[in-house]
DSSP file (Angstrom, degrees, kcal/mol; ACC not computed):
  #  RESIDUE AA STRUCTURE BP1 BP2  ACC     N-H-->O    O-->H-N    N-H-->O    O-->H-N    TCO  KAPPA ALPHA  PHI   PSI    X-CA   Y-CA   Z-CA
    1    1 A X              0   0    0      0, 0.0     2,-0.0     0, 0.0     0, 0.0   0.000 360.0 360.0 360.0 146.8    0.0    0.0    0.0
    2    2 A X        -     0   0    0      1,-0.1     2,-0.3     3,-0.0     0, 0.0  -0.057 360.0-113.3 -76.0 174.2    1.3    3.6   -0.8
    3    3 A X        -     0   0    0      3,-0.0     2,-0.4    -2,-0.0    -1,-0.1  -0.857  34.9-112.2-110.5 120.7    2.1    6.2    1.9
    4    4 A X        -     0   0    0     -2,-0.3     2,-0.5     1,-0.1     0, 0.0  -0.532  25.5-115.0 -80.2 144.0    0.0    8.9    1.9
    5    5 A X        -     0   0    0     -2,-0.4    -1,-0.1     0, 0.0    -3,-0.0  -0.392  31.1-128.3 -82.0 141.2    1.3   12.2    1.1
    6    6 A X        -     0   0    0     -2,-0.5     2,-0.4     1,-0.1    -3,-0.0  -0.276  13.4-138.9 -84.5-167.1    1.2   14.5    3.8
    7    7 A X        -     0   0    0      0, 0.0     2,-0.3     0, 0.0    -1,-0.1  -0.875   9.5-157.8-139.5 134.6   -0.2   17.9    3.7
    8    8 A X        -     0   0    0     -2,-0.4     5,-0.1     3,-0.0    -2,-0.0  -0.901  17.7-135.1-125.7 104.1    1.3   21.4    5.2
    9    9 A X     >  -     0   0    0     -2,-0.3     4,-1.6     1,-0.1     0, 0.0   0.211  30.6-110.0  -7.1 142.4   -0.8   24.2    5.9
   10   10 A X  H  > S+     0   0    0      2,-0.2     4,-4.2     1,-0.1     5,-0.5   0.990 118.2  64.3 -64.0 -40.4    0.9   27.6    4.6
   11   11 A X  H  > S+     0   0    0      1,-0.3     4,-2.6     2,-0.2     5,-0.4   0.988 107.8  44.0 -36.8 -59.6    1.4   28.5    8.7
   12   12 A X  H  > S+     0   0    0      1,-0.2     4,-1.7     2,-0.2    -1,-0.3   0.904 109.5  50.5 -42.9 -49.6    3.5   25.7    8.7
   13   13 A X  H  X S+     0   0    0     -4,-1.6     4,-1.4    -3,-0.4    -1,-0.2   0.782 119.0  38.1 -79.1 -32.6    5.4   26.2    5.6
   14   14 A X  H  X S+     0   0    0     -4,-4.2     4,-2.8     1,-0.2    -1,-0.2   0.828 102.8  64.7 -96.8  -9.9    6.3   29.7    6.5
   15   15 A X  H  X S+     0   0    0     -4,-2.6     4,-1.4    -5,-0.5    -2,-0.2   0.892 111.7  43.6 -68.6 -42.7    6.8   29.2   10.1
   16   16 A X  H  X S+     0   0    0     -4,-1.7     4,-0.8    -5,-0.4    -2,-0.2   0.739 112.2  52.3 -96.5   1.4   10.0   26.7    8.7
   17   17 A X  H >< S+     0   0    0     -4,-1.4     3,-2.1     2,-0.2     4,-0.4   0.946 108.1  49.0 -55.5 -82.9   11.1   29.1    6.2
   18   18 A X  H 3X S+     0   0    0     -4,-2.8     4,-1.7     1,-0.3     3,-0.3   0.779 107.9  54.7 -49.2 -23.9   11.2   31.7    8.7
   19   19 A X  H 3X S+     0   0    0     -4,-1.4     4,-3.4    -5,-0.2     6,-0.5   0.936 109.7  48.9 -84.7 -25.8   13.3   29.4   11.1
   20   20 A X  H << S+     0   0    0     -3,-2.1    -1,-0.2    -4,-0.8    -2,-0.2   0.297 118.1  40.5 -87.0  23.1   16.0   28.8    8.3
   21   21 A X  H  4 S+     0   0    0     -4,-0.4    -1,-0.2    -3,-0.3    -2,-0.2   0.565 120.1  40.6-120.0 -16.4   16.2   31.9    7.7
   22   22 A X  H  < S+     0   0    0     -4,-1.7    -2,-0.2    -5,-0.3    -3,-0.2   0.756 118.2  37.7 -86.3 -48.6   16.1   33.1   11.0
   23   23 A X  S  < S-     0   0    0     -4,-3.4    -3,-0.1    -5,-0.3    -4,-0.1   0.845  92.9-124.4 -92.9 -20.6   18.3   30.6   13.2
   24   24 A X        +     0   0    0     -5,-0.3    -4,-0.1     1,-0.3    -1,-0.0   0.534  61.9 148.6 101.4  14.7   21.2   29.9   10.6
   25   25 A X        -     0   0    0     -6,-0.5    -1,-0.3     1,-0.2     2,-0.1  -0.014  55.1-100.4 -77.5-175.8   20.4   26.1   11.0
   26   26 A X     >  -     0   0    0      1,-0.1     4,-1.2    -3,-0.1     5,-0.2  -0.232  23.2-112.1 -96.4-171.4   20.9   24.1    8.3
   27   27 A X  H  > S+     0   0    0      2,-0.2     4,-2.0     3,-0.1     5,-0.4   0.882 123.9  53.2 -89.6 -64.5   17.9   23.0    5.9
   28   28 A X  H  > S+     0   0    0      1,-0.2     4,-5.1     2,-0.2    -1,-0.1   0.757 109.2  45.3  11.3 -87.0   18.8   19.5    7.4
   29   29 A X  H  > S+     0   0    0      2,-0.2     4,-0.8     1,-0.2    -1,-0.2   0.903 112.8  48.7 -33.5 -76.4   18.5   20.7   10.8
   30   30 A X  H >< S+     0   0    0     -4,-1.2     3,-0.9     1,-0.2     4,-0.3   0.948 115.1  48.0 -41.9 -80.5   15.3   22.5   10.3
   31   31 A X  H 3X S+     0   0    0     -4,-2.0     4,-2.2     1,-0.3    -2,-0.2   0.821  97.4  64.4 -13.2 -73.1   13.9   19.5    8.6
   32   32 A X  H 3< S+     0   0    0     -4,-5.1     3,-0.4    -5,-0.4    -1,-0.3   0.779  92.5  57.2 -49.6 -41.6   14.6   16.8   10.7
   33   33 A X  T << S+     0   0    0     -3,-0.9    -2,-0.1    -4,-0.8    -1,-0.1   0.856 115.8  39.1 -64.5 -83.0   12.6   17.7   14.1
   34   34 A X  T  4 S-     0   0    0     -4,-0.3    -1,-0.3     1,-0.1    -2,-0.2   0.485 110.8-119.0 -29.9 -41.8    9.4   17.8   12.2
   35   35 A X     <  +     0   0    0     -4,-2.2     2,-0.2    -3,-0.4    -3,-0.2   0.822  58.4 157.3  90.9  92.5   10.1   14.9   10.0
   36   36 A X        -     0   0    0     -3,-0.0     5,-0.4     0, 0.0    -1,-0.2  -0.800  47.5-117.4-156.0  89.8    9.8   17.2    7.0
   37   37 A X    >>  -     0   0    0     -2,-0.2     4,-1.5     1,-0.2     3,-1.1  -0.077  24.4-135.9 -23.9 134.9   11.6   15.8    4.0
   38   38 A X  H 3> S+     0   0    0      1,-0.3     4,-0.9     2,-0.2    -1,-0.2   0.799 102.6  62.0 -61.1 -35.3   14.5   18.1    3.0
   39   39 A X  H 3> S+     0   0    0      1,-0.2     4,-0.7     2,-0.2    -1,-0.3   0.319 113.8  46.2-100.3   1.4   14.4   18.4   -0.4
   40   40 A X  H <> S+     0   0    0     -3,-1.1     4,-1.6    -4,-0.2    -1,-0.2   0.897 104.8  53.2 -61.4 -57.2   10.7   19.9    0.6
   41   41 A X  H  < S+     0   0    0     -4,-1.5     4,-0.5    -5,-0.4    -2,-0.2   0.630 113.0  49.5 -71.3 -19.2   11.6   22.1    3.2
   42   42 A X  H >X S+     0   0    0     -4,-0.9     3,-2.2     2,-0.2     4,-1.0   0.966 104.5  56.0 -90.4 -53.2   14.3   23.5    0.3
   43   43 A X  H 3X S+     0   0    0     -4,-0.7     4,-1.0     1,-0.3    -2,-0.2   0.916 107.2  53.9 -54.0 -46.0   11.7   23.8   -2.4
   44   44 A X  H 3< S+     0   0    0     -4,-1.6     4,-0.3     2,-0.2    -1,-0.3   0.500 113.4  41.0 -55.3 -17.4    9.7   26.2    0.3
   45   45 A X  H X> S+     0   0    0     -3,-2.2     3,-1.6    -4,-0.5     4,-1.6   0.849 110.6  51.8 -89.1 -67.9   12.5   28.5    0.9
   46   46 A X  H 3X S+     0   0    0     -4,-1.0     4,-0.7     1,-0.3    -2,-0.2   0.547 114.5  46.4 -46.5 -26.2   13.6   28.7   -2.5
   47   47 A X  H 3X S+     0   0    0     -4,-1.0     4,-0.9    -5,-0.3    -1,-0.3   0.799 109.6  58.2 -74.8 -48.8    9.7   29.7   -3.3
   48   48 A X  H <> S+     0   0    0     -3,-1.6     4,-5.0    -4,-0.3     5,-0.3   0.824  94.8  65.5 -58.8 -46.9    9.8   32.0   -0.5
   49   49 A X  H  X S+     0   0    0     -4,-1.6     4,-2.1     1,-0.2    -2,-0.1   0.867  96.5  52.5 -17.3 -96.9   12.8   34.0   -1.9
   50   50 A X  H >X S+     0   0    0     -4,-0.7     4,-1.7     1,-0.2     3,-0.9   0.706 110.7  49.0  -6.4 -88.2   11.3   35.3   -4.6
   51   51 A X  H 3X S+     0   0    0     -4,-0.9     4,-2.2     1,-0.3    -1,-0.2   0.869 109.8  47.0 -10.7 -81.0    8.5   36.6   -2.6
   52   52 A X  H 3X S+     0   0    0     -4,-5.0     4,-2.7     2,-0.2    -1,-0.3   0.886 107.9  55.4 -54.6 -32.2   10.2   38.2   -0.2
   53   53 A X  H <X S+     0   0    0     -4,-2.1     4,-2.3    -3,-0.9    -2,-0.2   0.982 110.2  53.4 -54.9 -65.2   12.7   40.0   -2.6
   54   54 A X  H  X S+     0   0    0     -4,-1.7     4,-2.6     2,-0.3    -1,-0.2   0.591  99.7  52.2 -35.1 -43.3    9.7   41.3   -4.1
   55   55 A X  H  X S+     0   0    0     -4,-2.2     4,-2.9     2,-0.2     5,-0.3   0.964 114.6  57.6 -80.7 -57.8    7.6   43.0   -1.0
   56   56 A X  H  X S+     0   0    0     -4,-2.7     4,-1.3    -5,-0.2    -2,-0.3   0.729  98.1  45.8 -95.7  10.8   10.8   44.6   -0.6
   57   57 A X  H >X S+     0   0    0     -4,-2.3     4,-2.8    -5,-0.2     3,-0.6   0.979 118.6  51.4 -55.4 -65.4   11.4   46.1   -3.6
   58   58 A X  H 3X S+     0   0    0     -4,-2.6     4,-3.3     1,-0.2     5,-0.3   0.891 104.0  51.6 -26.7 -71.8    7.8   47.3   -3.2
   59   59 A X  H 3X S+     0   0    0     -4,-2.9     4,-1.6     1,-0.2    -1,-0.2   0.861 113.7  48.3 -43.4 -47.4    8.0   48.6    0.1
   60   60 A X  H << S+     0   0    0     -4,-1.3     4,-0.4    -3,-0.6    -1,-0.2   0.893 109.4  50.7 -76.6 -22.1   11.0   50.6   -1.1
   61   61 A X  H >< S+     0   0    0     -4,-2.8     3,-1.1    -3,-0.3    -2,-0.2   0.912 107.4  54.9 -44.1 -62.7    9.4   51.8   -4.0
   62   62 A X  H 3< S+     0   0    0     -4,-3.3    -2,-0.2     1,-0.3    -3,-0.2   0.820 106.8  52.6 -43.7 -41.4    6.4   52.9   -2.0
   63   63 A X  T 3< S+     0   0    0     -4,-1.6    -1,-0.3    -5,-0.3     2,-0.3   0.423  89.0  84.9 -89.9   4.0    8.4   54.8    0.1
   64   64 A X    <   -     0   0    0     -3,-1.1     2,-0.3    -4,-0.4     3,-0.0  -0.824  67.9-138.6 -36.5 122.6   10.4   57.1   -2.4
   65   65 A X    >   -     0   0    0     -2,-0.3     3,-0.8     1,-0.1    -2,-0.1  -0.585  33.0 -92.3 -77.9 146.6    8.8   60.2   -3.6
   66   66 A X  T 3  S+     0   0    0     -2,-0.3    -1,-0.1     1,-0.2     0, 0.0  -0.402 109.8  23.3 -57.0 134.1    9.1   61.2   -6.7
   67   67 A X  T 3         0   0    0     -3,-0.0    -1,-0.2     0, 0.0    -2,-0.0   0.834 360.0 360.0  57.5  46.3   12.2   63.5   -7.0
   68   68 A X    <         0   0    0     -3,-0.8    -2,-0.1     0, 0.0    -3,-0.0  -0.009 360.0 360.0 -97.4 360.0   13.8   62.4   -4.4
């Protein structure tokens, strides 16, 4: 019989993004306590990136006036 695949809420996903980005652990590291495949937990930072580069480009954008 197969293994079901499990399911991660987005809380989750970004709650262990934010801890490998945050504690300096390794993806490994991060991974293992949860039982979170790695090569998951890497696609979910690597997703994240983007993203975040992105809000803050906005966010600095928003906050320059024109002719400044």
């Amino acid at each position: 019989m197969a293994d079901r695949r499990r399911k991660f809420d987005a809380e989750f996903r970004e709650g262990a993004v934010r801890i490998v980005a945050e504690s300096g652990k390794t993806l490994a590291e991060v991974a293992r306590d949860p039982g979170i495949n790695e090569t998951t937990l890497a696609t979910w930072v690597s997703r994240a990136r983007p993203a975040a580069y992105t809000r803050a480009w906005l966010q600095r954008k928003a906050s320059t006036k024109p002719g400044d």
